[in-house]
C-alpha positions in Angstrom: -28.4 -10.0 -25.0 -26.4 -8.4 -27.7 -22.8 -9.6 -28.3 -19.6 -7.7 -29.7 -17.2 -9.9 -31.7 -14.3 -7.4 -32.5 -17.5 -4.9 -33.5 -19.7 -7.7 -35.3 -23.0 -7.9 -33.1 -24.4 -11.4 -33.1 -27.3 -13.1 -31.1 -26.0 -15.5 -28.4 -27.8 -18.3 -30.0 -25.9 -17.9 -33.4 -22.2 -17.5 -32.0 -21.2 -21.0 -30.9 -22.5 -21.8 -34.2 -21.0 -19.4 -36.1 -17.4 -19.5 -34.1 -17.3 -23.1 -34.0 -18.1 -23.5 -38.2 -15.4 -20.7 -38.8 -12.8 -22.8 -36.8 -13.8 -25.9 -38.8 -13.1 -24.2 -42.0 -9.1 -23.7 -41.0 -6.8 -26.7 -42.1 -5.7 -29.0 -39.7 -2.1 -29.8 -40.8 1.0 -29.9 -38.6 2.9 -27.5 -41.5 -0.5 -25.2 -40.7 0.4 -25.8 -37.0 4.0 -25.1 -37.1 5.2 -24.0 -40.1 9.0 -23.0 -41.5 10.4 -20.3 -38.5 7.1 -19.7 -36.9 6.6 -16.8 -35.1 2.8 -16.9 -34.0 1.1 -20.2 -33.2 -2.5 -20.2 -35.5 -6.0 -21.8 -34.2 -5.8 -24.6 -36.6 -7.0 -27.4 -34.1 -10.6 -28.2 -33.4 -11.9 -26.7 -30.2 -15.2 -29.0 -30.4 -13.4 -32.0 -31.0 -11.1 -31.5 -28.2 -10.1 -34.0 -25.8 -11.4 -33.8 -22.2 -10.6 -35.5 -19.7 -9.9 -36.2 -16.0 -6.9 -37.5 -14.0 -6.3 -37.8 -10.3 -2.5 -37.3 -9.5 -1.0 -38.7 -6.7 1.1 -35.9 -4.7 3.0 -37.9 -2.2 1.1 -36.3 1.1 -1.0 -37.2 3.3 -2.6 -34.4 4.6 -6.0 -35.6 5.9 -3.9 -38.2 7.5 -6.4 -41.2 6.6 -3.1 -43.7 5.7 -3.9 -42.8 1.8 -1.7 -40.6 -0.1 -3.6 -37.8 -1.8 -4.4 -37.3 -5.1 -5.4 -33.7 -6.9 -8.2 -33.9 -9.5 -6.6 -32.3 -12.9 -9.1 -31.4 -15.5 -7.7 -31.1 -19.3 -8.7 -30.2 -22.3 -6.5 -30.3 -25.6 -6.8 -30.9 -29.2 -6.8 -34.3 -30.7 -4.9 -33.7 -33.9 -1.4 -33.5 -32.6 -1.3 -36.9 -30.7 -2.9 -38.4 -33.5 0.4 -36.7 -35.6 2.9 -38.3 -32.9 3.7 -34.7 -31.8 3.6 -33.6 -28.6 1.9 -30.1 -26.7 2.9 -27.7 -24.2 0.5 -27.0 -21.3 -0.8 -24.3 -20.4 -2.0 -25.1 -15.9 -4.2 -22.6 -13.4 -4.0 -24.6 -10.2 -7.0 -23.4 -8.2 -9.4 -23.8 -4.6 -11.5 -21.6 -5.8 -13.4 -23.9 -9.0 -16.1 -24.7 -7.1 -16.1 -22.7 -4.6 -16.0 -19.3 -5.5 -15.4 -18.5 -8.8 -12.8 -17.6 -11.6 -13.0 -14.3 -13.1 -14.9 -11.2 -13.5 -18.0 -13.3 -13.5 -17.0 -15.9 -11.0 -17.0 -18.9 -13.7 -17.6 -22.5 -11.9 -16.2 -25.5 -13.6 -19.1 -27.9 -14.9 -19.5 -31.7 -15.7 -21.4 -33.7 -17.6 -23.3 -36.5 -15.8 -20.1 -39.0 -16.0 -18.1 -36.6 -14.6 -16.4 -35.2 -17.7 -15.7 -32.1 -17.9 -17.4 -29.6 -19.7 -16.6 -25.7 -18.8 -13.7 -24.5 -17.9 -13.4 -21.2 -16.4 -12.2 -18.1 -18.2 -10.7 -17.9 -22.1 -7.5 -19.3 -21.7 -8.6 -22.9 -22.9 -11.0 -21.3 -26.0 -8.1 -19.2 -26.9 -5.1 -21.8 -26.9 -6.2 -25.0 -27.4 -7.3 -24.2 -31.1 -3.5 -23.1 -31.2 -1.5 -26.1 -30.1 -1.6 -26.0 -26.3 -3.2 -28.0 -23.8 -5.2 -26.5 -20.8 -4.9 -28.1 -17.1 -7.0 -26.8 -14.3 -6.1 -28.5 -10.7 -8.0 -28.7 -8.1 -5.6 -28.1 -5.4 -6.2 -30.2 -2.1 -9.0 -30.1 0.0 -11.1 -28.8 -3.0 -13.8 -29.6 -5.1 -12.6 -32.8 -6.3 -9.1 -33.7 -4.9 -8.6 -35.5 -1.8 -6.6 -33.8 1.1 -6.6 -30.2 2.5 -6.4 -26.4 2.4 -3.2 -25.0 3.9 -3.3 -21.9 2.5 0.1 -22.1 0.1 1.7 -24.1 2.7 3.5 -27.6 1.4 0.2 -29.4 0.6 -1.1 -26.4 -1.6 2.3 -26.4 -3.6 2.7 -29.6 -4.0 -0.9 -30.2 -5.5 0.6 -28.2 -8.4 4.1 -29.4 -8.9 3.2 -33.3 -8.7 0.9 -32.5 -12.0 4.1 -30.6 -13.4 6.0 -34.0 -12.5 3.3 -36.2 -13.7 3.6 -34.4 -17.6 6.6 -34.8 -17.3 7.0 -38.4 -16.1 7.8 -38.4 -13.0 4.6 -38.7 -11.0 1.6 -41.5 -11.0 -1.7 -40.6 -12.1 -4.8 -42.4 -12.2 -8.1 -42.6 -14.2 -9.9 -42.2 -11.2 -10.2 -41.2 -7.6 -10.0 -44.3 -6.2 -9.1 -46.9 -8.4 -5.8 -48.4 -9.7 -5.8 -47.8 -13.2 -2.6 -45.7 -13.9 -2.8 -42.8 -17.2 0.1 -41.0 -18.4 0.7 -37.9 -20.4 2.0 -39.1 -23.6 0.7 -36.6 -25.1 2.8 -33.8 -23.3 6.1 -32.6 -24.3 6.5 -31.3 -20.7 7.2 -27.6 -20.7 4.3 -25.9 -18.4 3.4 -22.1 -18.1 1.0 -21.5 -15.0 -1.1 -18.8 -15.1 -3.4 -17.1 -12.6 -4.8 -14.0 -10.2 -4.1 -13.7 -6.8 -4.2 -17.3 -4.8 -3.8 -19.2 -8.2 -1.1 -17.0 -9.1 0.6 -17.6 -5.2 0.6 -20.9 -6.6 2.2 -20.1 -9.5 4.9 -18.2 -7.6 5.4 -21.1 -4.7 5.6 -23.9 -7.6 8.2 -21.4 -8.9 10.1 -21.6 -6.0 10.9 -24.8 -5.8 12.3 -25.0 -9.2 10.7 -27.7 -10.6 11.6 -29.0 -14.3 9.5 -28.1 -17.0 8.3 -25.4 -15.6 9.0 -22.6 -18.0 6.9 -19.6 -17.0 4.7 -18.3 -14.6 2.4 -15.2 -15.3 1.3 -13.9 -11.5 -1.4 -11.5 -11.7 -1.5 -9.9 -8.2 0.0 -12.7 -6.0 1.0 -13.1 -2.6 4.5 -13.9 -2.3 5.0 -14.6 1.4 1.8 -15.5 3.4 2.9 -13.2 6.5 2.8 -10.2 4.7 -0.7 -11.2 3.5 -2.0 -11.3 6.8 0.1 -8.8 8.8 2.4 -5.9 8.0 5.5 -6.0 10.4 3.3 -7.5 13.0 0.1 -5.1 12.6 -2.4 -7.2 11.9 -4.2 -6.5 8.9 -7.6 -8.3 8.9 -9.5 -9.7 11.8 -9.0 -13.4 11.2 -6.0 -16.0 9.8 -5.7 -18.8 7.4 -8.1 -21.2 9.2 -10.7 -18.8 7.9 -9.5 -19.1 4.6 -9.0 -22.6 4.8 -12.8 -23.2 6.0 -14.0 -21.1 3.1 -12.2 -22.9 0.2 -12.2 -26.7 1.4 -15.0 -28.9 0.0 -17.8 -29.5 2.4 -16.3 -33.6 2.6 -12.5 -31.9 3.2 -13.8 -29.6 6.6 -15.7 -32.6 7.9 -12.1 -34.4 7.7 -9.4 -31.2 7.8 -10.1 -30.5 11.7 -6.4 -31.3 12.5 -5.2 -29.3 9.9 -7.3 -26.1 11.0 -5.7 -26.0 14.5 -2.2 -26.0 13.1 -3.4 -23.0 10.8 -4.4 -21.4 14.3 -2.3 -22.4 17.0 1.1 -21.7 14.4 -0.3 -18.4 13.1 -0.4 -16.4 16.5 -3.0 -13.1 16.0 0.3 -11.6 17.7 1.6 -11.1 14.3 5.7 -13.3 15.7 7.1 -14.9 12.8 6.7 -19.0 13.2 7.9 -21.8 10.9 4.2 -21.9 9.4 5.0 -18.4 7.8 8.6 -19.1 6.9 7.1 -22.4 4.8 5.0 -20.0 3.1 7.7 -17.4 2.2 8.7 -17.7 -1.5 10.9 -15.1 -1.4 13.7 -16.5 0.4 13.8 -19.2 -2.5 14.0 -17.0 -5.0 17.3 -18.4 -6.1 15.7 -21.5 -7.1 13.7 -20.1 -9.8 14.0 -21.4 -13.4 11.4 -20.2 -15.1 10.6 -16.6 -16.5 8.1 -14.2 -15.3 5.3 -11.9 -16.7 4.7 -10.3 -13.2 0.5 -8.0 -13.4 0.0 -5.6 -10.3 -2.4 -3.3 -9.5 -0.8 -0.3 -8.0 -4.3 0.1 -5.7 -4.3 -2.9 -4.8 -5.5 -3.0 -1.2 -6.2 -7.3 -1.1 -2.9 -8.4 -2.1 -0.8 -5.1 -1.4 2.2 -4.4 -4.0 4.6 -5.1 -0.9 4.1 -8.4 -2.7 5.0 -7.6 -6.1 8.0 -5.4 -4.7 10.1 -8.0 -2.6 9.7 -10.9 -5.3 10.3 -8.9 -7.9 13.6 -7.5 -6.4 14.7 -11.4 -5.4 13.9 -12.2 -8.7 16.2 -9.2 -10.0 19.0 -10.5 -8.0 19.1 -14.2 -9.4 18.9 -12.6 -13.1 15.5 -14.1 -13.9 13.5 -13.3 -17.1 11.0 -11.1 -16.2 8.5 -8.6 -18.0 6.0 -6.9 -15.7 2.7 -4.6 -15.9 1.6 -2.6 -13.4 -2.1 -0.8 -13.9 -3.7 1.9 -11.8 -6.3 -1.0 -10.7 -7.4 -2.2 -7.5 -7.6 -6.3 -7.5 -8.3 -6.7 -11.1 -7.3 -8.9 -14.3 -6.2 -7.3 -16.8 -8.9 -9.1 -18.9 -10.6 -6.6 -17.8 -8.8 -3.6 -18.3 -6.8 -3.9 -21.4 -8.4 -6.9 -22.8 -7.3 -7.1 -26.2 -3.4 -6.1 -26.0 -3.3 -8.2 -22.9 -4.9 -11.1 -24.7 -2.0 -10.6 -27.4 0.5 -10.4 -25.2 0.0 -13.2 -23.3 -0.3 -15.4 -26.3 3.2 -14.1 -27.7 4.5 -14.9 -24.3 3.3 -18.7 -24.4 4.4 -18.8 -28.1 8.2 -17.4 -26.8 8.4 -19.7 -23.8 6.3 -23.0 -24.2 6.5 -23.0 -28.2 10.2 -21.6 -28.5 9.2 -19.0 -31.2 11.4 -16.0 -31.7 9.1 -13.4 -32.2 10.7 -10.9 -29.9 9.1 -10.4 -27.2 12.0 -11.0 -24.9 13.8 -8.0 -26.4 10.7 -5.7 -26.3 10.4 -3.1 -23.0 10.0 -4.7 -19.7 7.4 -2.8 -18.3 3.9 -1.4 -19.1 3.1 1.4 -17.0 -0.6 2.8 -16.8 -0.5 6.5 -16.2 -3.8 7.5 -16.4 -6.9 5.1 -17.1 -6.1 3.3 -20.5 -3.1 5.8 -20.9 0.3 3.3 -21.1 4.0 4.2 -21.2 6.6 1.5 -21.1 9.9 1.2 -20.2 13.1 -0.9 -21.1 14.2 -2.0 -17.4 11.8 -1.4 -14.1 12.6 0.0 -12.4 14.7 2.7 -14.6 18.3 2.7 -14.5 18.8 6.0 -14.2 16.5 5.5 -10.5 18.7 6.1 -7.2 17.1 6.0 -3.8 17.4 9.2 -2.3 17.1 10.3 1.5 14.3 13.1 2.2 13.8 14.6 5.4 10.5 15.7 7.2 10.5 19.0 9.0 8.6 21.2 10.7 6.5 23.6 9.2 4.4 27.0 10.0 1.8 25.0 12.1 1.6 22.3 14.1 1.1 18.5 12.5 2.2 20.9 8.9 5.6 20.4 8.1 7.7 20.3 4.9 9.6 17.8 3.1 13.3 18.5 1.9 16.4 17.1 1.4 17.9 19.3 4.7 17.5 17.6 8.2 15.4 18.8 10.6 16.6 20.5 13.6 17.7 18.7 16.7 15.0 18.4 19.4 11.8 19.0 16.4 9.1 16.8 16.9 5.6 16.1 15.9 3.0 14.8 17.6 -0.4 12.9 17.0 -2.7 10.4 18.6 -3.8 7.0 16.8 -7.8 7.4 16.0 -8.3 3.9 14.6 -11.7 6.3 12.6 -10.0 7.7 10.8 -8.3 6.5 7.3 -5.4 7.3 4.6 -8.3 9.1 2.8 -9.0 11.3 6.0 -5.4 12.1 6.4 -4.9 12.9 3.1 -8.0 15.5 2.9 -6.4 17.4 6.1 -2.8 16.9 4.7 -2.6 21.4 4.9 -4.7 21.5 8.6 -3.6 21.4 12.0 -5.5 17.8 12.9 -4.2 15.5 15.7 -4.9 12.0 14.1 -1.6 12.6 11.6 2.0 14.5 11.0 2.3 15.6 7.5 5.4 17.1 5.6 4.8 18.1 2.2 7.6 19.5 -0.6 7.0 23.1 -2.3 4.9 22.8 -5.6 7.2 20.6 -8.1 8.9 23.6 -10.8 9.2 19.3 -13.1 7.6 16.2 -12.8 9.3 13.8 -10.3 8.6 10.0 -10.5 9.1 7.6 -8.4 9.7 3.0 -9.2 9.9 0.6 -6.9 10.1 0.0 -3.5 10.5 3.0 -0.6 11.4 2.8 3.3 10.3 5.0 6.1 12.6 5.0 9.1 10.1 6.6 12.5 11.5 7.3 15.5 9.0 7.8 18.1 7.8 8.1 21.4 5.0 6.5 22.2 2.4 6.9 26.0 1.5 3.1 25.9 2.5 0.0 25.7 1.2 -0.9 22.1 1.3 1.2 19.2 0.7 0.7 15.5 2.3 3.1 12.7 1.5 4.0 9.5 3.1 5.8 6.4 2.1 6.7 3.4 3.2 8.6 0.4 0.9 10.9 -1.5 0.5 13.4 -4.9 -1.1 16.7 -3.5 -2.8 18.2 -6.9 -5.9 17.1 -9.3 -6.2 14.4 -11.3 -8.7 11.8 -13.0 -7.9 8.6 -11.6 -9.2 5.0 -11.8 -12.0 4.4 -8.8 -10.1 1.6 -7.4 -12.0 2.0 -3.8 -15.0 1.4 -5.7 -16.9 -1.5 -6.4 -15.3 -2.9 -9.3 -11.9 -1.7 -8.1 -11.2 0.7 -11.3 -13.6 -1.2 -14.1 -17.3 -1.0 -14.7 -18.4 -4.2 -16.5 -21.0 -3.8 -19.0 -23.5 -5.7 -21.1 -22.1 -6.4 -24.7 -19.4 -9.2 -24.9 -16.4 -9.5 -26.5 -15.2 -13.2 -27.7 -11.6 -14.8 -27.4 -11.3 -17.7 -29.4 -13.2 -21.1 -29.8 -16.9 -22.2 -27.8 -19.0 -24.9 -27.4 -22.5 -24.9 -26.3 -21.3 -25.7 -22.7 -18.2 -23.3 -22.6 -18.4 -20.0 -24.2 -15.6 -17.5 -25.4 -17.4 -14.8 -25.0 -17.1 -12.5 -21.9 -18.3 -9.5 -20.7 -16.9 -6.3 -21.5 -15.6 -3.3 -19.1 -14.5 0.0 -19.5 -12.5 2.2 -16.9 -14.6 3.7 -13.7 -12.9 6.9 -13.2 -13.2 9.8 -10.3 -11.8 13.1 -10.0 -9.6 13.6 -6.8 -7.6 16.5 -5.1 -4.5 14.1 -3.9 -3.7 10.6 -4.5 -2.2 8.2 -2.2 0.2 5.9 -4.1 1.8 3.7 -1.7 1.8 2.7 1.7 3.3 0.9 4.7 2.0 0.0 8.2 3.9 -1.9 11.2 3.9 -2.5 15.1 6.1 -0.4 16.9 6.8 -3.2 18.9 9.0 -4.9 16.1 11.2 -2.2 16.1 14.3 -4.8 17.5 13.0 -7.3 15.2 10.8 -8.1 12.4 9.9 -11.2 13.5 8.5 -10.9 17.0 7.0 -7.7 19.0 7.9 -6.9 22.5 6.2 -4.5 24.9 7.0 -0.7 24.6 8.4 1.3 27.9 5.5 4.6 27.7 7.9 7.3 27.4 10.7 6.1 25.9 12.3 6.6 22.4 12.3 3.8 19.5 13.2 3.7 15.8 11.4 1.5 13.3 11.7 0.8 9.5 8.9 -0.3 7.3 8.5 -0.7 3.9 6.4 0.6 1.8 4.6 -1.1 -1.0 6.0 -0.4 -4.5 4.8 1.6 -7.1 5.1 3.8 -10.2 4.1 7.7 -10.2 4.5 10.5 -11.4 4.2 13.4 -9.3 3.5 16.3 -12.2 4.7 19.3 -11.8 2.4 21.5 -9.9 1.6 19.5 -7.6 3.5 18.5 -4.6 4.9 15.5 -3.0 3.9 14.7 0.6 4.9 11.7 2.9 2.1 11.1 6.2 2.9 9.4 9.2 -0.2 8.1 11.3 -1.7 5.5 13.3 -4.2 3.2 12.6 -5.2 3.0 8.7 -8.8 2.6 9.3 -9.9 -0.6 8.0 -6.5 -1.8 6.9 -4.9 -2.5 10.0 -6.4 -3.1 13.0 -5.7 -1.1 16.0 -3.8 -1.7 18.6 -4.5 -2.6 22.5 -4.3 1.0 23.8 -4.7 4.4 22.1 -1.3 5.9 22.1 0.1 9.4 21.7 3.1 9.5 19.7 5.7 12.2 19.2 8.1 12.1 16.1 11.8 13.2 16.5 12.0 14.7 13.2 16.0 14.7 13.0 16.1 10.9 13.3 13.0 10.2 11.0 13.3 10.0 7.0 12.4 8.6 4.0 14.8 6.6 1.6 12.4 7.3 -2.0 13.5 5.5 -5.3 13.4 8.7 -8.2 14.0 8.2 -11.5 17.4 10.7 -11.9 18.2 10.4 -8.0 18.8 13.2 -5.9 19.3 15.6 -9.0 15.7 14.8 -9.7 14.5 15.6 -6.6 16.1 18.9 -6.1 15.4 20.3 -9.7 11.8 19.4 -8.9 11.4 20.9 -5.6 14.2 24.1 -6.9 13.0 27.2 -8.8 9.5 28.4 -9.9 6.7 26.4 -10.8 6.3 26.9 -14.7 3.2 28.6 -16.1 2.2 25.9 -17.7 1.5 23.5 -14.5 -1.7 22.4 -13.6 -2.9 24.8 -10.1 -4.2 22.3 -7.3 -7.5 23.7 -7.0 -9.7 22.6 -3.6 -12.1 19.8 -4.4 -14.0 16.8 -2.3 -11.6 14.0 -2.4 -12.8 11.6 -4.7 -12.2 8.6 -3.5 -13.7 6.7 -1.0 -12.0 4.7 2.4 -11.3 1.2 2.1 -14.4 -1.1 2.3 -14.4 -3.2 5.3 -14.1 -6.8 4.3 -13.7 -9.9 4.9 -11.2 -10.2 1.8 -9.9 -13.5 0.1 -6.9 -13.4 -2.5 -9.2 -13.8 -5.6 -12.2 -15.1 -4.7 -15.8 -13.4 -5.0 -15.5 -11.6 -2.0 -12.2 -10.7 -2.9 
C-alpha cells in the first residue's frame, strides 16, 4: 500500500526505517530541547529509544467490593534523555475503556504488548508526535477495563477517579506500583506534574469530569465531542433517547474478568437510572456542569455541529458554565457528525494542538492564547474564525410562529400571533427531522411549520437557542420536538452518512516518529459531501410531562393546556440570504427519541409559543434580514430530493466502534 509523507510516497516497509534514521540524525541536547525564549518544542528525543513502561495506580475505591482497593493500569511512554539530564516532562494523558475493547480512532487502534507485558502500540499519533518533543504519553485504563482492577460506571466517581489518582500520582500524591498485585511502590520522578488530557467523546467526558473536580496539575483538557452531564446523554428533558441505559454501556466496555465480578455495580446503573427519564442522584454525580466553578485548567473545546451521538446540547451548557467562571477556552466547531478532527483538518489541527501543549504544559509564549477563539467550518474545508464565540455583537432575540395561508404552514416573525391561533399535528414516531423538513411548504399532519420570507441578508445564528410550546395534548404521554432549519441549497458535509462527513481513503499521511510495532502513519480522508434543499442545524426534544419540572415527569390531564421549555443544541449558521429561516415543532424524531406510551394529537397556541434565537446583531439583524427585497444576487431555492438521509438506528456508544 502506497504511503503519503507530506507528498513523498514511500513503501510501508521503508518508512519506519526511514522516519526513525531521520529522527536519529537530530541532536539530542537540552539547549536543542529548550532553547533561549522558545516558542515551538522540536523532536530532538529518540522515539525508538523511548521509555515504556507500566504502572498500576492505586485510586482509593473499591468498586468491585472484594476488600482491595483498586488500581488503574497506566501505560507510558516518554523519552529517556531528559531524566538522564535531571530535567523533568510534562504529560500528555487519554484515559480510556475503550483500549481493548473497542478501539481508538478512525481505525479503531488496540493497545498491544509484548510477551512481558510491555507495552508496545499505543493508539493514535499523539505519542509519535510528542514524545520526540519533550512530552510524555499516559494512556489509563479506566476501571473495570482491559487491565485495571474495578468497574465501569459510566463517568460516575469510579470512572473519574481512575484518571485523577494518575494526575495525583505525577504529581506525588498518589501510590503506584510496578505491578498489579505486588508491593513494590514506583514513582514519577521523572514528571514535573503539569498534565493536559486529551480525547473524543467518553475519553474526552473524562477529560471534562477530571476537570471538574479541579485537581492540581491539571493544566488543560482538549474535549473533542464530550458528554458533559450523563442525563442529557441518555434522555432529553425526560424523552428518552435510545432504548437502553448505562448498564448496557457498562457490559460493553468492562473486561470479560470485570462483568464476571461488576454484577452489583450493574443493578445500581439500572435500578438508579429509571427508563422514566426523573432525575436521581446517579445522574446528578454525573453532571459536570454544576462544577464548573471548580475548573482550573484551560480548554480547547472540538464539536461537530451534526453530531447526533453526543448532541452539541453538550458542548453548549459547558461551554456557557465555563464562560461564566472566566476559564481559558478556544473552541472548534466543524460541520461533522462524531468525528476527530484528525480526520477532517488533519494537518492545521495537528499544529494547533501542538502549539496548545507547547502554551500550556511547556509555558511557551507563542501566542496562541491571543489568537481568535473559534474556528468555524462553513462549508466542507471552508473555515472562518472569530475573536469571542459566541460574537459579541450576538443578542438573543424573541421570534414568533404564526399562522400562515394553509394549515400546518405558518410564518415566522418578530409580531405575535393572534389570540386563539393554533396549530395542530399528531406524533407519527415514522416519521423524522428529515421528513419534516422535505414537507416544511405542505399541509402534512405529522408537524407545524413557520418559516420567515426569503432573507433580503445573511442572518447567523451562535450558541445556544430555547423553544417555549404551549400545547394541548389528547393523551396522557406526549413527546415534543423542535427543530431549527435553512430552507435553500447548499453542499453540505454527509454527516448522516457512514463516515459521518469524511470518506477515508488508501494513502497515509505520517505524524511524527514509528517503530516497527507503532506506526505514525494513518489513513487519510477527505470530505463526503451531498447536495441538499434545507438543512437542519439544531435541535431539541423533551417530555411534555416535565413541563413543571425538569427533573421528574408527571401525567398529562387529555385536554388540557401546558407550557414547556427546551433547549436546543448549539450551533453556528449562516442562514444566506435567499434562503429562509424556519423553526418545526413535531413529535417523535424518528430514531432519536423514542416515542411515547400513546399517540397524541397536539394543538399549539401560537400566541403563547416562541422562540428565544441567539443572532449575531440581535434583533436589528433579524429584521433587516427578513425586511425589504431579496437582492439579485441571492442564490433561488430551487426544488431538489433532500440529500440527506434519517438518522441510522443504532445502538450508539460515545466513541467507540459502533459509535
Amino acid at each position: 500500500m502506497p504511503i503519503r509523507v507530506r507528498g513523498t510516497r514511500l513503501t510501508y516497509r521503508s518508512l519506519v526505517v526511514a522516519a526513525s534514521a531521520a529522527l536519529m540524525t537530530v541532536l539530542l541536547s537540552p539547549a536543542g530541547a529548550q532553547g533561549a525564549s522558545p516558542r515551538e518544542s522540536r523532536p530532538v528525543y529518540s522515539y525508538g529509544n523511548a521509555v515504556r513502561e507500566s504502572v498500576w495506580v492505586d485510586t482509593g475505591l473499591d468498586g468491585d467490593g472484594n476488600g482491595k482497593s483498586d488500581r488503574v493500569a497506566v501505560d507510558i511512554v516518554r523519552p529517556r534523555e531528559p531524566a538522564a539530564q535531571g530535567r523533568k516532562i510534562p504529560v500528555i494523558m487519554d484515559a480510556s475503556p475503550y483500549y481493548s475493547c473497542c478501539g481508538r480512532g478512525n481505525e479503531s487502534q488496540l493497545k498491544t504488548y509484548d510477551s512481558r507485558g510491555n507495552p508496545v502500540q499505543f493508539p493514535l499519533h499523539y505519542d509519535n508526535y510528542f514524545v520526540p518533543r519533550g512530552y510524555a504519553f499516559v494512556a489509563v485504563d479506566l476501571a473495570g477495563t482491559n487491565r485495571s482492577d474495578g468497574c465501569v460506571d459510566v463517568g460516575g466517581r469510579s470512572d473519574i477517579q481512575s484518571a485523577k489518582a494518575v494526575i495525583d500520582w505525577l504529581n506525588g500524591r498518589a501510590r503506584g506500583y510496578t505491578t498489579r498485585t505486588g508491593t513494590e511502590r514506583t514513582g514519577a520522578g521523572w514528571s514535573n506534574g503539569r498534565t493536559g488530557m486529551i480525547g473524543k467523546s467518553y475519553d474526552g467526558t473524562i477529560a471534562n469530569g477530571v476537570a471538574a473536580t479541579g485537581v492540581d496539575g491539571l493544566r488543560t483538557i482538549v474535549p473533542i465531542g464530550s458528554i458533559s452531564s450523563w442525563y442529557d446523554y441518555y434522555f432529553a428533558q425526560g424523552a428518552p433517547l435510545y432504548d437502553s441505559g448505562p448498564e448496557w454501556l457498562s457490559d460493553y466496555v468492562e473486561s470479560p474478568e470485570a462483568r464476571a465480578r461488576c454484577a452489583a455495580v450493574q443493578q445500581k446503573l439500572v435500578d438508579e437510572a429509571p427508563r422514566t427519564g426523573d432525575r436521581t442522584k446517579l445522574w446528578s454525580e454525573r453532571d459536570y456542569v454544576k462544577d464548573a466553578r471548580k475548573v482550573k485548567a484551560s480548554v480547547f473545546a472540538v464539536h461537530g455541529m451534526q453530531d447526533l451521538n453526543v448532541r452539541t446540547k453538550h458542548l453548549g451548557q459547558w461551554w456557557d458554565a465555563l464562560a461564566d467562571r472566566g476559564v481559558e477556552r478556544k473552541i472548534w466547531l466543524s460541520q461533522t457528525g462524531h468525528v476527530d478532527p484528525f480526520d477532517y483538518r488533519r494537518a492545521e489541527w495537528v499544529d494547533t494542538l501542538h502549539r496548545w501543549f507547547d502554551h500550556y504544559l511547556l509555558g511557551y509564549d507563542n501566542g496562541i492564547d491571543r489568537e481568535p477563539m473559534a474556528d468555524i467550518e462553513r462549508h466542507p474545508d471552508q473555515w472562518s474564525t472569530d475573536r469571542v464565540w459566541p460574537p459579541r455583537t450576538t443578542e438573543v432575540t424573541t421570534v414568533r410562529p404564526g399562522t400562515g395561508t394553509a394549515p400546518g404552514v405558518g410564518t415566522l416573525t418578530r409580531r405575535p400571533a393572534r389570540p386563539g391561533a393554533t396549530e395542530t399535528f399528531t406524533d407519527d414516531p415514522k416519521q423524522s427531522e428529515t421528513d419534516w423538513a422535505a414537507d416544511l411548504e405542505r399541509t402534512t399532519g405529522a408537524k407545524a411549520g413557520f418559516l420567515t420570507a426569503p432573507l433580503a441578508h445573511d442572518l447567523r445564528l451562535a450558541g445556544s437557542s430555547k423553544v417555549t410550546v404551549t400545547a394541548t395534548p389528547t393523551t396522557a404521554t406526549a413527546h415534543l420536538s423542535a427543530v431549527l432549519v435553512d430552507v435553500g441549497p447548499d453542499t453540505i458535509r454527509d454527516y448522516a452518512a457512514s463516515g459521518e462527513g469524511i470518506t477515508t481513503l488508501t494513502d497515509r499521511t505520517c505524524w511524527g516518529a514509528s517503530t516497527a510495532g507503532d506506526s505514525s502513519c494513518f489513513k487519510a480522508t477527505e470530505a463526503r459531501t451531498t447536495t441538499v434543499d434545507r438543512t437542519v442545524f439544531s435541535r431539541a426534544w423533551a417530555d411534555l410531562g416535565t413541563y413543571a419540572s425538569a427533573d421528574k415527569g408527571l401525567p398529562l390531564t387529555p385536554g388540557k393546556r401546558y407550557t414547556i421549555t427546551v433547549d436546543l443544541a448549539a450551533s453556528d449558521h449562516v442562514v444566506p440570504a435567499g434562503h429562509r429561516l424556519a423553526l418545526i415543532v413535531a413529535g417523535t424524531d424518528k430514531d432519536l427519541i423514542d416515542p411515547p406510551d400513546s399517540t397524541p394529537t397536539l394543538t399549539l397556541d401560537l400566541a403563547r409559543t416562541s422562540a428565544k434565537l441567539p443572532f449575531v446583531g440581535g434583533a436589528a439583524a433579524f429584521v433587516r434580514a427578513t425586511a425589504g427585497p431579496v437582492p439579485a444576487t441571492a442564490t433561488p431555492r430551487v426544488s431538489r430530493p433532500e440529500g440527506v438521509a434519517p438518522p441510522r438506528p443504532a445502538h450508539r456508544i460515545p466513541g467507540g466502534s459502533r459509535s
